[in-house]
TORKOL-4160 file (C-alpha; in steps of 0.2 Angstrom, whole numbers, padded with zeros to 4 digits, m for minus):
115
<pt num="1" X="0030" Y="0056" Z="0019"/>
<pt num="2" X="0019" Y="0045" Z="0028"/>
<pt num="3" X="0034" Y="0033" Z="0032"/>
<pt num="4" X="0044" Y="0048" Z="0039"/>
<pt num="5" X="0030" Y="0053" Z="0051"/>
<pt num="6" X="0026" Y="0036" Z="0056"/>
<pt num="7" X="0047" Y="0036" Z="0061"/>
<pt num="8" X="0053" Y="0053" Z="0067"/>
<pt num="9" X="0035" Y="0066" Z="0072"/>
<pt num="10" X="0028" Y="0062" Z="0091"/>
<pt num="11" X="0036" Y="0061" Z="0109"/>
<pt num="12" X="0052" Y="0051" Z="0101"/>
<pt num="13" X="0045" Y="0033" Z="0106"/>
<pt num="14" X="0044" Y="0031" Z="0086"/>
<pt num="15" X="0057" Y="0020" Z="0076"/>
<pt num="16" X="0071" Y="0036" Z="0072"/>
<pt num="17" X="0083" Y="0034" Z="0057"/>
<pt num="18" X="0088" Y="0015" Z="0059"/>
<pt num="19" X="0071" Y="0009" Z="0058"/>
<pt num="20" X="0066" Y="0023" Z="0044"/>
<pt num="21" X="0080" Y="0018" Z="0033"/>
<pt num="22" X="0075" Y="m0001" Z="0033"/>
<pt num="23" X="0058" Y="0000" Z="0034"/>
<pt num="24" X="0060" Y="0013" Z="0019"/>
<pt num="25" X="0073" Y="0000" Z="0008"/>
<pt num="26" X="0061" Y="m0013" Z="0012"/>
<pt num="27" X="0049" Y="m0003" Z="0005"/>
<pt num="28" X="0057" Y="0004" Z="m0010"/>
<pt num="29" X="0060" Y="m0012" Z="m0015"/>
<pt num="30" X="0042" Y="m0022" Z="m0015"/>
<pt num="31" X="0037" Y="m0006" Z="m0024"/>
<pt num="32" X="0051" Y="m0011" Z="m0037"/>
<pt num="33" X="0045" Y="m0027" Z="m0037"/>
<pt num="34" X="0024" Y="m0025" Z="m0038"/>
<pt num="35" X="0027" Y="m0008" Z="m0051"/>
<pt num="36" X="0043" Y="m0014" Z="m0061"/>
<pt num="37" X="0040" Y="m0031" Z="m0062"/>
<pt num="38" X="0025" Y="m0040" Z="m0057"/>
<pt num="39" X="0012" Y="m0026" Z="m0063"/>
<pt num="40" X="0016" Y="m0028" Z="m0080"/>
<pt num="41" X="0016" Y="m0045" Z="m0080"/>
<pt num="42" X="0000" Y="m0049" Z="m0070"/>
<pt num="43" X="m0013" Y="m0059" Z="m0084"/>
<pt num="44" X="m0028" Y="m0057" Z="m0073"/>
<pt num="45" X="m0028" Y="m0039" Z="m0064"/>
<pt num="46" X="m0045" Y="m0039" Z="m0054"/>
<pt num="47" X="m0038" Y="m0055" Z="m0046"/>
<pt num="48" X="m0022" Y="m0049" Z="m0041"/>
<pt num="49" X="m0027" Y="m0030" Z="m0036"/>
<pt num="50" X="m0039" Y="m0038" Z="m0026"/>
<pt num="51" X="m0029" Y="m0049" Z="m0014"/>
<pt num="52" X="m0015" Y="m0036" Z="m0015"/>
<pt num="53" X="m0029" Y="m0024" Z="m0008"/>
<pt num="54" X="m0033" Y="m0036" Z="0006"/>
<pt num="55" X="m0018" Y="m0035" Z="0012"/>
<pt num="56" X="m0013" Y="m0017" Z="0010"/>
<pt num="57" X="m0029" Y="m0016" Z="0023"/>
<pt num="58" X="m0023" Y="m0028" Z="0033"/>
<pt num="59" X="m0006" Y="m0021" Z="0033"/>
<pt num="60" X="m0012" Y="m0005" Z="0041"/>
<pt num="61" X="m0011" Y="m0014" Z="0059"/>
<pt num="62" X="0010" Y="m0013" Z="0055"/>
<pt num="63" X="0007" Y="0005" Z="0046"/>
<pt num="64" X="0025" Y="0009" Z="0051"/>
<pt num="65" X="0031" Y="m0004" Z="0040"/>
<pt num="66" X="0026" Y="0007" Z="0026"/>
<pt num="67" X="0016" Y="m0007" Z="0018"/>
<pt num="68" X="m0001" Y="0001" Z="0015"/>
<pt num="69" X="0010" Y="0014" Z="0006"/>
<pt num="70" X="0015" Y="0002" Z="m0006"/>
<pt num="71" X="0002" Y="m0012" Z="m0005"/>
<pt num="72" X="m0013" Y="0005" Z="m0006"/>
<pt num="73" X="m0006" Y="0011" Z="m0024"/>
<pt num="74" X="m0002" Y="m0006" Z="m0032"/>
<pt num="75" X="m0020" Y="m0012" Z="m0030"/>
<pt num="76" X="m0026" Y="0005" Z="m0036"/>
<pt num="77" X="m0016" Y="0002" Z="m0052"/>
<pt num="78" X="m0021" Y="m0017" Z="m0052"/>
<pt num="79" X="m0039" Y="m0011" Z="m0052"/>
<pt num="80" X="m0038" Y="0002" Z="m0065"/>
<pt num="81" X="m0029" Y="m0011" Z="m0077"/>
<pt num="82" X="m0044" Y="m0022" Z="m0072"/>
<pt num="83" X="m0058" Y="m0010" Z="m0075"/>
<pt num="84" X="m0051" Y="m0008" Z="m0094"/>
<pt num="85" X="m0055" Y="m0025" Z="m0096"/>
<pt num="86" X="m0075" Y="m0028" Z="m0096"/>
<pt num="87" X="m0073" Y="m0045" Z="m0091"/>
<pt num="88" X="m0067" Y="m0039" Z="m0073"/>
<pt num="89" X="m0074" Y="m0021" Z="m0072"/>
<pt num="90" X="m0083" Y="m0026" Z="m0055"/>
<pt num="91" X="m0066" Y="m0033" Z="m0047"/>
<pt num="92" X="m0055" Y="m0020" Z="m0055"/>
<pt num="93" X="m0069" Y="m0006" Z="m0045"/>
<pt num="94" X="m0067" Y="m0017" Z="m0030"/>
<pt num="95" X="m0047" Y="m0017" Z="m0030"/>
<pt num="96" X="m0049" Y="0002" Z="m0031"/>
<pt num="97" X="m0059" Y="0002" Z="m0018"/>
<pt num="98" X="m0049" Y="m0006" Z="m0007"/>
<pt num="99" X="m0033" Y="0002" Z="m0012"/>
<pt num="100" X="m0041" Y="0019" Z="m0007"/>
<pt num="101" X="m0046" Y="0012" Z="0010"/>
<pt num="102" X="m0027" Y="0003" Z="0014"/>
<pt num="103" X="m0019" Y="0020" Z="0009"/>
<pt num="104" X="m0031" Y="0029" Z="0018"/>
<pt num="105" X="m0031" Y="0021" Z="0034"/>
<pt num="106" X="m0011" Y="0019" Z="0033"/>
<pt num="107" X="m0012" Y="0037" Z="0032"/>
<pt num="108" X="m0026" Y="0039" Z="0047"/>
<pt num="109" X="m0018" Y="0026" Z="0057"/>
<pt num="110" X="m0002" Y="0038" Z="0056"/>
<pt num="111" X="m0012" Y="0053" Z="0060"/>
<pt num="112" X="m0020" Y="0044" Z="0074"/>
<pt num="113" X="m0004" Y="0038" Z="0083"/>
<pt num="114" X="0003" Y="0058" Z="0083"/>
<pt num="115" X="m0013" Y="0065" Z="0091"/>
């Protein structure tokens, strides 16, 4: 929903159906790829959600993108598979943490370009 806004709600200066339907494969398919493939495979979760979380924050500079969309979530889940593990508890909190703020702020950063 995000991704639609970010494309087709303001003053019509925003990307319209050509840019939505790419931005929107491109992301379909990194979620395919971080949910259906990488996800299950990671060894060492805290690790991964971490830097994936990093990057969903900084990837909320390009929200239209719909990065932080995906990036956001996938270092959620990262984090949760983490914190079932008590050798990275404290990183899998931390990916959580910053998977809350990417999605967050992607969601802001749309917000804030319609007011």
């Amino acid at each position: 929903m995000a991704l639609a806004a970010a494309n087709f709600v303001g003053d019509g200066e925003n990307g319209g159906a050509g840019a939505y339907a790419i931005t929107l494969v491109a992301s379909l398919l990194i979620a395919a790829v971080l949910f259906g493939w990488a996800i299950p495979r990671i060894e060492r979760p805290a690790r991964m959600g971490l830097i994936v979380g990093v990057l969903g924050l900084l990837s909320i500079a390009a929200y239209w993108t719909g990065l932080p969309y995906v990036l956001g979530p996938a270092a959620i889940v990262l984090g949760l598979l983490a914190r079932s593990r008590v050798e990275e508890k404290n990183g899998g909190t931390a990916a959580v943490i910053l998977g809350l703020l990417a999605t967050i702020g992607g969601i802001a950063a749309v917000i804030g370009d319609q007011v």
